[in-house]
C-alpha positions, 0 to 999 in steps of 0.5 A: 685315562689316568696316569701310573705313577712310576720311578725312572728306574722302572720307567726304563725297566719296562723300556727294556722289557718293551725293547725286547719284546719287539727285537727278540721275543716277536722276530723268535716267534714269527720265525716258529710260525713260519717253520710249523706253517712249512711242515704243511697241514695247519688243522692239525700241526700244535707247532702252529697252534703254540706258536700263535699262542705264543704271539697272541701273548707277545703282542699282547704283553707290547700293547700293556707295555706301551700304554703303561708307559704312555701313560706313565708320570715318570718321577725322579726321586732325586728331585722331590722336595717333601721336606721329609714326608713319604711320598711316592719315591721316597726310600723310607726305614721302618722299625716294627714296634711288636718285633723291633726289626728294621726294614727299609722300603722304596714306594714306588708304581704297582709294575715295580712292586718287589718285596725282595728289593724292598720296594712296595706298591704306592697301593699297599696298605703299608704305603697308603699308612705311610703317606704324609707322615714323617720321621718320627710319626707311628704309622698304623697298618691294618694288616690281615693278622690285626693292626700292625705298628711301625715307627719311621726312623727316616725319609729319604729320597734317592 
């Protein structure tokens, strides 16, 4: 199986969530499947019925969780020598050449991915565009209303 690329920042973000998936969603729902299996009849008890619904999605959204991060390559940002090209980790600033807007994204993993924090998957167009150039380059994106371009302002990685 391959590796998922992720930051430590979401490394532990899915610890977290896994974390607590095991010690307070699975307990909460074992406890309501005990309570509806007490009321009696099963056939016809929906207590029951949403409350193994509910596990079966717990335990499922554990076992996703636990091998996204057995198979993750944890990358610390920080650490990366690129001498100035966008790689996976690097927080990159960007200026719309249509628009002359600034933004400013990190790329990271596909579980981290969020637009409104500035982040974006190492598998969006815009990344893919990004990868290897440096500050400087013009990167084109082929974005659904035709070729987007965006200058990087600069490379950083933090």
């Amino acid at each position: 199986m391959s590796t998922t690329p992720l930051t430590v920042a979401g490394a532990e973000a899915l610890r977290r969530e896994l974390h607590e998936m095991k010690t307070i969603h699975r307990p909460a729902v074992i406890a309501a499947i005990a309570e509806a299996r007490s009321h009696g009849d099963l056939s016809e008890n929906a207590e029951y019925d949403a409350a193994k619904e509910k596990q079966g999605f717990i335990e499922g959204r554990i076992a996703e969780l636990e091998s996204k991060l057995s198979n993750a390559q944890i990358i610390n940002p920080a650490l990366i020598n690129a001498d100035g090209a966008c790689v996976f980790g690097a927080t990159v600033e960007l200026e719309d050449m249509q628009s002359g807007e600034t933004v400013t994204y990190q790329i990271v993993g596909e579980d981290e991915a969020s637009i409104k924090h500035g982040k974006i998957s190492i598998n969006s167009p815009i990344a893919r565009a990004l990868i290897g150039k440096h500050a400087g380059d013009v990167a084109e994106v082929q974005a659904p209303g035709g070729i987007r371009e965006y200058e990087i302002l600069g490379v950083k990685y933090i």
